[in-house]
C-alpha positions, 0 to 999 in steps of 0.5 A, spaced: 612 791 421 611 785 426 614 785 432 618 778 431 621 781 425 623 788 430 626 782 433 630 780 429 633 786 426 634 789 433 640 785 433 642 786 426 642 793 426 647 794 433 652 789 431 652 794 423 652 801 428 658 798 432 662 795 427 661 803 424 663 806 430 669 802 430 671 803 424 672 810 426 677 809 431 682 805 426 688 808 426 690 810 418 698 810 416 700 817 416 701 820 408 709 822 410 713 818 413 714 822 420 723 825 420 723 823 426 726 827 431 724 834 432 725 840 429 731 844 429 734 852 426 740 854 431 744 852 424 740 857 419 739 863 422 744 865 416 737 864 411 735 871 415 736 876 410 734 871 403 728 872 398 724 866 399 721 861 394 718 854 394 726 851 392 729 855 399 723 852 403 723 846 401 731 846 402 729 849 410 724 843 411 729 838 409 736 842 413 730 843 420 729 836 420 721 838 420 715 834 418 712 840 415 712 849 413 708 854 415 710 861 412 708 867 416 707 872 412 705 880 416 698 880 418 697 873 417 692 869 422 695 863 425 693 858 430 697 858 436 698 850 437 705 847 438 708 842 434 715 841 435 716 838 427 714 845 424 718 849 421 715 856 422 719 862 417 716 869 418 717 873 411 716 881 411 712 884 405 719 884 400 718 876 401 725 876 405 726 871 410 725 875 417 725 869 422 725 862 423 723 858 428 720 851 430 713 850 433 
């Protein structure tokens, strides 16, 4: 290529690498609409005890006010990062509900 033609695609190809990089900072709308506030179990601790299926769960997400569910079960590797919309419920080998707690 010529050196005038290098020229004039210098420009082209910055503005095409900045408009890249931009739109990786766009923010996207979330997929759930957040519940808003935070959190909450002190109301359920009579779900201790309860055998666990995908109805209970979603009827502990919805009564917690929480964003999302994780289940624990023993043994199970989790990350130790804090959110204050999740619903965390620890079951035991039986899939009986042992604890819950938000974070």
């Amino acid at each position: 290529m010529a050196k005038e033609q290098i020229m004039v695609l210098r420009p082209t190809l910055t503005g095409f690498l900045l408009l890249a990089a931009l739109a990786g900072c766009s923010s996207s709308p979330d997929s759930e609409q957040s519940r808003g506030g935070e959190c909450n179990v002190a109301h359920l601790q009579n779900m201790l005890g309860k055998q666990i299926d995908r109805k209970v769960v979603d009827e502990l997400q919805e009564d917690a006010n929480a964003d999302s569910v994780r289940v624990l079960a023993p043994g199970d590797i989790t990350t130790m990062d804090f959110n204050p919309q999740r619903l965390n419920i620890d079951i035991d080998d039986s899939e009986t509900i042992v604890r819950l707690s938000c974070g």
